[in-house]
N, CA, C and O atoms as a GROMACS GRO file, in nm:
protein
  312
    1UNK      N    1   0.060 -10.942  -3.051
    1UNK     CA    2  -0.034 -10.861  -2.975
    1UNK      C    3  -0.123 -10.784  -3.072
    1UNK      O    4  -0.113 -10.666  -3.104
    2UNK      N    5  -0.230 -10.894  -3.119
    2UNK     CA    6  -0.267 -10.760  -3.218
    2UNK      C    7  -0.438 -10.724  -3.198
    2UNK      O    8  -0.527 -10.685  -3.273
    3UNK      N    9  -0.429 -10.755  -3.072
    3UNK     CA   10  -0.560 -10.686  -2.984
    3UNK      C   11  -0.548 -10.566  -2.940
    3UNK      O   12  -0.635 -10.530  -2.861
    4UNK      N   13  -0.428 -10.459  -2.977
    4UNK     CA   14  -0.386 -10.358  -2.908
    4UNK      C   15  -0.398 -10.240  -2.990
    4UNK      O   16  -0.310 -10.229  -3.075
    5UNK      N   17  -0.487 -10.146  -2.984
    5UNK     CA   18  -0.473 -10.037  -3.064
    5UNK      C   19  -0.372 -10.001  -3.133
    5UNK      O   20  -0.270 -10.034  -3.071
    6UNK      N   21  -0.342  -9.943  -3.247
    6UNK     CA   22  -0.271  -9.947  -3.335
    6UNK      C   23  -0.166  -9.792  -3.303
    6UNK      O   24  -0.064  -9.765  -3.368
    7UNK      N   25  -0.210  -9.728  -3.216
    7UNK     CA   26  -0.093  -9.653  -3.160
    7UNK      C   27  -0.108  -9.666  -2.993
    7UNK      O   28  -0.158  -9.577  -2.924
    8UNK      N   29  -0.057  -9.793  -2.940
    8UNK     CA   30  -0.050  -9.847  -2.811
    8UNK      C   31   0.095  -9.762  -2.710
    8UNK      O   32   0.109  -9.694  -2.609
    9UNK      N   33   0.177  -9.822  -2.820
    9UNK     CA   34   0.306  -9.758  -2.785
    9UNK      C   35   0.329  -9.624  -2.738
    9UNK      O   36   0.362  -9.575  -2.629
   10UNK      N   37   0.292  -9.558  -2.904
   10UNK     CA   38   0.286  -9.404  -2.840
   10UNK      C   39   0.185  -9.383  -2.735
   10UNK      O   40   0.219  -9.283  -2.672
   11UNK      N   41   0.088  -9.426  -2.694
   11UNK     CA   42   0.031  -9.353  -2.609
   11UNK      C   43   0.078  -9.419  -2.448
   11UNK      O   44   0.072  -9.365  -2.337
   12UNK      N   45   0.125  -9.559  -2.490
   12UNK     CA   46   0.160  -9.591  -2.314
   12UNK      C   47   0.334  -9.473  -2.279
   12UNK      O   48   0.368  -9.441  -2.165
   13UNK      N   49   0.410  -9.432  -2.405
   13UNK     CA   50   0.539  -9.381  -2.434
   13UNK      C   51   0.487  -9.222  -2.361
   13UNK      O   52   0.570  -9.162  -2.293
   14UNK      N   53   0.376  -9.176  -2.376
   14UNK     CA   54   0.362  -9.054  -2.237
   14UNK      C   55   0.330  -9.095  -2.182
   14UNK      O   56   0.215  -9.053  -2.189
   15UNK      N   57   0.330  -9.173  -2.097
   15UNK     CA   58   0.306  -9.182  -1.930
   15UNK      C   59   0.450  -9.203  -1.850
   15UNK      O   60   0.480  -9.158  -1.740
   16UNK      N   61   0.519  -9.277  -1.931
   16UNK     CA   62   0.653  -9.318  -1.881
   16UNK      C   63   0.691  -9.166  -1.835
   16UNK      O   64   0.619  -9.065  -1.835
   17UNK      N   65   0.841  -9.183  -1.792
   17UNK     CA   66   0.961  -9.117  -1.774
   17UNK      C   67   1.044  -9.148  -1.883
   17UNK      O   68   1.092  -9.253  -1.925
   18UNK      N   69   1.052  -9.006  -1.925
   18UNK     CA   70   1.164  -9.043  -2.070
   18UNK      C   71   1.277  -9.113  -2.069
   18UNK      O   72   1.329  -9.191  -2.149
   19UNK      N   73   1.316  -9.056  -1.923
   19UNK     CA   74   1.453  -9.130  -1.937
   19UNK      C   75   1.479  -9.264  -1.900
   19UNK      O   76   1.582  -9.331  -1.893
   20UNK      N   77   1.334  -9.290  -1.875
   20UNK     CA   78   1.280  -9.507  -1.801
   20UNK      C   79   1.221  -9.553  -1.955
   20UNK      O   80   1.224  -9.675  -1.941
   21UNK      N   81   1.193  -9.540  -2.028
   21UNK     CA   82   1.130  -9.594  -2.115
   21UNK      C   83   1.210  -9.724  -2.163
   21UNK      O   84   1.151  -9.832  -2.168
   22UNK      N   85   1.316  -9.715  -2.190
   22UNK     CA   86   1.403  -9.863  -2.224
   22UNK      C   87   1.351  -9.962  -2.099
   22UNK      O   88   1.277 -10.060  -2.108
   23UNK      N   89   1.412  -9.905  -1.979
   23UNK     CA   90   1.431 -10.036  -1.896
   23UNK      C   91   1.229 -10.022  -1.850
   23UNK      O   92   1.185 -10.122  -1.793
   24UNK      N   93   1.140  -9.922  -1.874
   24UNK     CA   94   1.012  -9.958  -1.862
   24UNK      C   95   0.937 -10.099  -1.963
   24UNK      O   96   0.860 -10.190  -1.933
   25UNK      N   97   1.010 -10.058  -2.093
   25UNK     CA   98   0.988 -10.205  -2.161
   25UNK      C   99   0.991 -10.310  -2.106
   25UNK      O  100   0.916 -10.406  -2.093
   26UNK      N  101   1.140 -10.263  -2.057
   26UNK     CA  102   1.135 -10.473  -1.962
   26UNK      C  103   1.084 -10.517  -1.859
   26UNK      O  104   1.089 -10.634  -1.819
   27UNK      N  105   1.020 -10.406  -1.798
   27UNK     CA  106   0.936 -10.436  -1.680
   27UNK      C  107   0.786 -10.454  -1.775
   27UNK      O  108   0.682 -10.468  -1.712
   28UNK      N  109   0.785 -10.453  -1.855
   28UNK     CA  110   0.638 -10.433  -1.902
   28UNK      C  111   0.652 -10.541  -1.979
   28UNK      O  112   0.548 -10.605  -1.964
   29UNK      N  113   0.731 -10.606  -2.063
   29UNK     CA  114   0.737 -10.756  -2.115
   29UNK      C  115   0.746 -10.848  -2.006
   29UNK      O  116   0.677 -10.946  -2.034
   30UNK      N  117   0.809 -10.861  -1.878
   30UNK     CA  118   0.806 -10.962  -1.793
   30UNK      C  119   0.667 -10.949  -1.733
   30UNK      O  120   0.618 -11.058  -1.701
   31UNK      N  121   0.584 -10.832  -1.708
   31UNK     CA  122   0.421 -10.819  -1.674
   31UNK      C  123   0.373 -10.895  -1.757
   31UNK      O  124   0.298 -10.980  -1.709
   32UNK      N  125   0.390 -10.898  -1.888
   32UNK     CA  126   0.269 -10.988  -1.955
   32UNK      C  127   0.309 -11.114  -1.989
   32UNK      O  128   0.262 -11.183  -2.080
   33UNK      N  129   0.426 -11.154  -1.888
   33UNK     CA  130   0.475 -11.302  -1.889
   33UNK      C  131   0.359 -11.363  -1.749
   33UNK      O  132   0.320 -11.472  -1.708
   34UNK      N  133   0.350 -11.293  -1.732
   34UNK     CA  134   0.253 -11.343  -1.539
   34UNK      C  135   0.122 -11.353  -1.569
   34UNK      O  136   0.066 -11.291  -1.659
   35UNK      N  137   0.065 -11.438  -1.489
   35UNK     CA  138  -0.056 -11.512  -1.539
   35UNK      C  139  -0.127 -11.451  -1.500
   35UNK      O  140  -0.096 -11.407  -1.389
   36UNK      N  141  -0.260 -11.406  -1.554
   36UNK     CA  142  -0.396 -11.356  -1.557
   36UNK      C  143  -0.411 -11.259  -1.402
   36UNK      O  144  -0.412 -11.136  -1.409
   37UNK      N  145  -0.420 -11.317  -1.291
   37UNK     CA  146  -0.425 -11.269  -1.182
   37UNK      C  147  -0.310 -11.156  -1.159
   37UNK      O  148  -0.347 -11.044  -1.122
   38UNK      N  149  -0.170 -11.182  -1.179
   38UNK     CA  150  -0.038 -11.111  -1.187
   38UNK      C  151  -0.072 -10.990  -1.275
   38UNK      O  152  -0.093 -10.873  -1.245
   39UNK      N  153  -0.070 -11.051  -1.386
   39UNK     CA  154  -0.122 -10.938  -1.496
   39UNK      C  155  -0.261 -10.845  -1.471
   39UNK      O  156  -0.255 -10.731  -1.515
   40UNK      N  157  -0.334 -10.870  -1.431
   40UNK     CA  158  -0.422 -10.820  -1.380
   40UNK      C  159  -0.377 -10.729  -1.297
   40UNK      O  160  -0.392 -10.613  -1.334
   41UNK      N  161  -0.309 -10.753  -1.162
   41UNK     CA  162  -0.306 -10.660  -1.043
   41UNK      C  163  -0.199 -10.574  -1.114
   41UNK      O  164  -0.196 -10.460  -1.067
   42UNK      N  165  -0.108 -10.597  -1.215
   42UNK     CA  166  -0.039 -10.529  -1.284
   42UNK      C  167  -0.117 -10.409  -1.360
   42UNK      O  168  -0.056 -10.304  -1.382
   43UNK      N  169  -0.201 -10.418  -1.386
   43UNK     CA  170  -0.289 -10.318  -1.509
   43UNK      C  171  -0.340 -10.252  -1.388
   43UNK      O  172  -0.291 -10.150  -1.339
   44UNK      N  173  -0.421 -10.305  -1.354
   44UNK     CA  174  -0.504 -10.225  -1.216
   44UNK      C  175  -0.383 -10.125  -1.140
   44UNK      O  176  -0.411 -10.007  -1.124
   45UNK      N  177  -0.261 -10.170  -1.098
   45UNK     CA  178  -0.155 -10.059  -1.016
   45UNK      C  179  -0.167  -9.945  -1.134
   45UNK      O  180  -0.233  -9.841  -1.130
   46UNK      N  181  -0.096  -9.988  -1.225
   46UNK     CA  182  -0.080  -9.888  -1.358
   46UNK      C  183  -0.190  -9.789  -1.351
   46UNK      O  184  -0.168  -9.674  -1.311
   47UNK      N  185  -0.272  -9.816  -1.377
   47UNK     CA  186  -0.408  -9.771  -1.421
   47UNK      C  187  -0.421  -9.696  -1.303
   47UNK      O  188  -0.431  -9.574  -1.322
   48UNK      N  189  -0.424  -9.742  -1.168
   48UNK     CA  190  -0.460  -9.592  -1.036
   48UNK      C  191  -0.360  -9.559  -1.058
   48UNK      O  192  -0.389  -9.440  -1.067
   49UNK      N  193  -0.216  -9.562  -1.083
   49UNK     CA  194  -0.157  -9.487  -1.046
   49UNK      C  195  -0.141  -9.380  -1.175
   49UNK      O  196  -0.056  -9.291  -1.161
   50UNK      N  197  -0.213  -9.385  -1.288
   50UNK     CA  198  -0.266  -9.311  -1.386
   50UNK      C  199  -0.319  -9.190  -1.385
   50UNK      O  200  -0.277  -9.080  -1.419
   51UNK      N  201  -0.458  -9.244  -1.325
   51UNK     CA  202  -0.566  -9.208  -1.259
   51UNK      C  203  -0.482  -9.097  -1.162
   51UNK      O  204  -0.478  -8.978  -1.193
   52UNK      N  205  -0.405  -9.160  -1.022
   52UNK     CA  206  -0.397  -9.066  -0.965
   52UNK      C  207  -0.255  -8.922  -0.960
   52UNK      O  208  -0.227  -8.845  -0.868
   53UNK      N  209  -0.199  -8.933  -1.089
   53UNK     CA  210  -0.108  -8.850  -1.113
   53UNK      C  211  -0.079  -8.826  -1.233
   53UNK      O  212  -0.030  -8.909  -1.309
   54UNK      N  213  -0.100  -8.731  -1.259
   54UNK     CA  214  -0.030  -8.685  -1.438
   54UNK      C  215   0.136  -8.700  -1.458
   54UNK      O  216   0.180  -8.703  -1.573
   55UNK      N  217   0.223  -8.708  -1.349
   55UNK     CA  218   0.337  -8.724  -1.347
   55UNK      C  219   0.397  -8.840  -1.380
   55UNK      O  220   0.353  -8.944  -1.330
   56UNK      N  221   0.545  -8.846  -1.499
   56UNK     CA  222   0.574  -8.954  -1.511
   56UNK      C  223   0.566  -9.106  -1.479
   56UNK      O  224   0.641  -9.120  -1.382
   57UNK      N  225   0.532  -9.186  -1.500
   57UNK     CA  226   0.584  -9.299  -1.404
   57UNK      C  227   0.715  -9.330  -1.421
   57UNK      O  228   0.767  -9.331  -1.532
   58UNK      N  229   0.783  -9.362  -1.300
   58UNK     CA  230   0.928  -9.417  -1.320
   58UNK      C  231   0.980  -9.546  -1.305
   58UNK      O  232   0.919  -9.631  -1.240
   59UNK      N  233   1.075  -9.564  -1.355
   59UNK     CA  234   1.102  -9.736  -1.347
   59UNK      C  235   1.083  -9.782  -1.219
   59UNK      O  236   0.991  -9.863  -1.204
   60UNK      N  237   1.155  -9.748  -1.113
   60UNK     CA  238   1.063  -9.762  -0.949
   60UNK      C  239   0.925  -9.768  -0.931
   60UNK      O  240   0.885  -9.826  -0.830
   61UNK      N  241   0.853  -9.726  -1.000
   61UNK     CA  242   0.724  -9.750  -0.961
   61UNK      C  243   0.686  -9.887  -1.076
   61UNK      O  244   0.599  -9.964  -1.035
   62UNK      N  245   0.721  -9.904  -1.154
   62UNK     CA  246   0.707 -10.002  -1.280
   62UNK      C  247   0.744 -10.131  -1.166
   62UNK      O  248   0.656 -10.207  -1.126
   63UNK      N  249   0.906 -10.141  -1.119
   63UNK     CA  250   0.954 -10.210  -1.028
   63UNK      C  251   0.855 -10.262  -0.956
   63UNK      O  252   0.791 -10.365  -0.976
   64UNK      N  253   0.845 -10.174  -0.857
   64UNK     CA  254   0.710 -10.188  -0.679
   64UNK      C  255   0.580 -10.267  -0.822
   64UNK      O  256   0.567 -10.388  -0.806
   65UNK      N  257   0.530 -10.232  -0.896
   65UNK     CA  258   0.369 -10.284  -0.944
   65UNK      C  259   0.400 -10.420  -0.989
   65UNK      O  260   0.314 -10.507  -0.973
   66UNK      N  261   0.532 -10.456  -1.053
   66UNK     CA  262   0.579 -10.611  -1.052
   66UNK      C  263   0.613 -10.678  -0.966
   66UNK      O  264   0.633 -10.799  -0.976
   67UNK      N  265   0.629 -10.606  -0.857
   67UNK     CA  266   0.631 -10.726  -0.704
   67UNK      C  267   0.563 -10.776  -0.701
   67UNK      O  268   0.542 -10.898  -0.705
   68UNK      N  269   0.479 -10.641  -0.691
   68UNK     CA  270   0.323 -10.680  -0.576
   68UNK      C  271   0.240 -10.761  -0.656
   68UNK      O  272   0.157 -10.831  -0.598
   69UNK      N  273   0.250 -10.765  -0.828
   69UNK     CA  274   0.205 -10.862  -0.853
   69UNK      C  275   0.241 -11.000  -0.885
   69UNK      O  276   0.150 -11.076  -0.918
   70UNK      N  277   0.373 -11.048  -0.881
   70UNK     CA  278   0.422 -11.120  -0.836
   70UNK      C  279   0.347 -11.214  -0.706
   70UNK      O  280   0.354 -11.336  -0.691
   71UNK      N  281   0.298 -11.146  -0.648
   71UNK     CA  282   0.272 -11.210  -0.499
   71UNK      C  283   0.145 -11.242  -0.523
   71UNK      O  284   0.102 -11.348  -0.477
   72UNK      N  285   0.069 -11.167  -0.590
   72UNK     CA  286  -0.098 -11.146  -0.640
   72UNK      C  287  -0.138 -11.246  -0.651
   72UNK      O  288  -0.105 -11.320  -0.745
   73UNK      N  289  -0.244 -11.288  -0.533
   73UNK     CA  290  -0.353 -11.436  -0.516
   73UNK      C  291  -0.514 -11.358  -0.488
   73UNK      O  292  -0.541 -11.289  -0.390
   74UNK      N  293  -0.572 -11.379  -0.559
   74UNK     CA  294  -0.688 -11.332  -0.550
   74UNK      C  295  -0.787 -11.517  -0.478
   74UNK      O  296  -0.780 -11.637  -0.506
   75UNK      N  297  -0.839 -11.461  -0.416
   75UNK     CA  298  -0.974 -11.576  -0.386
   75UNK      C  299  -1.087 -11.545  -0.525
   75UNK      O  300  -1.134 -11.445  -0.580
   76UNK      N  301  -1.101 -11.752  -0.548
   76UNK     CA  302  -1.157 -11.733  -0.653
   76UNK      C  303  -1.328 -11.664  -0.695
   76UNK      O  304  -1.424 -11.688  -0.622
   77UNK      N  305  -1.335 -11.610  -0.778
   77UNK     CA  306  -1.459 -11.527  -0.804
   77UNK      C  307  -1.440 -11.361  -0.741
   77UNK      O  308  -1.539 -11.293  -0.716
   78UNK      N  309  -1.344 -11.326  -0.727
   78UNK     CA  310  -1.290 -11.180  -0.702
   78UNK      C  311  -1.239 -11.092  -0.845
   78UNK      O  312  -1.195 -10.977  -0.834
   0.00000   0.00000   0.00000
């Protein structure tokens, strides 16, 4: 990954929940196993849910944003 700013870690490492950060890894390595569209609706959850709270994220919410993109079919040119 070496398209990724050079302090990626630390800065995605505050947003977590301290005490999710292990098992946030593994929700966040199986995200960038999912193809373009998956990964996509993956960044986009992250990202509002960024946007809309300064509060931790927790592995439950890491959880719910890998479903839903899991399921993630966009019509093409969206």
């Amino acid at each position: 990954m070496k398209h990724l700013p050079p302090d990626f870690a630390e800065d995605l490492a505050q947003v977590l929940e301290p005490a999710h950060r292990g098992a946030a890894a593994g929700i966040i390595k199986a995200a960038s196993s999912l193809d373009d569209e998956g990964l996509r609706t993956f960044l986009e959850l992250f990202a509002q849910r960024v946007r809309e709270s300064a509060a931790p994220i927790t592995h439950g919410e890491l959880k719910g944003f890998l479903a839903a993109s899991k399921g993630s079919r966009r019509s093409p040119g969206l």
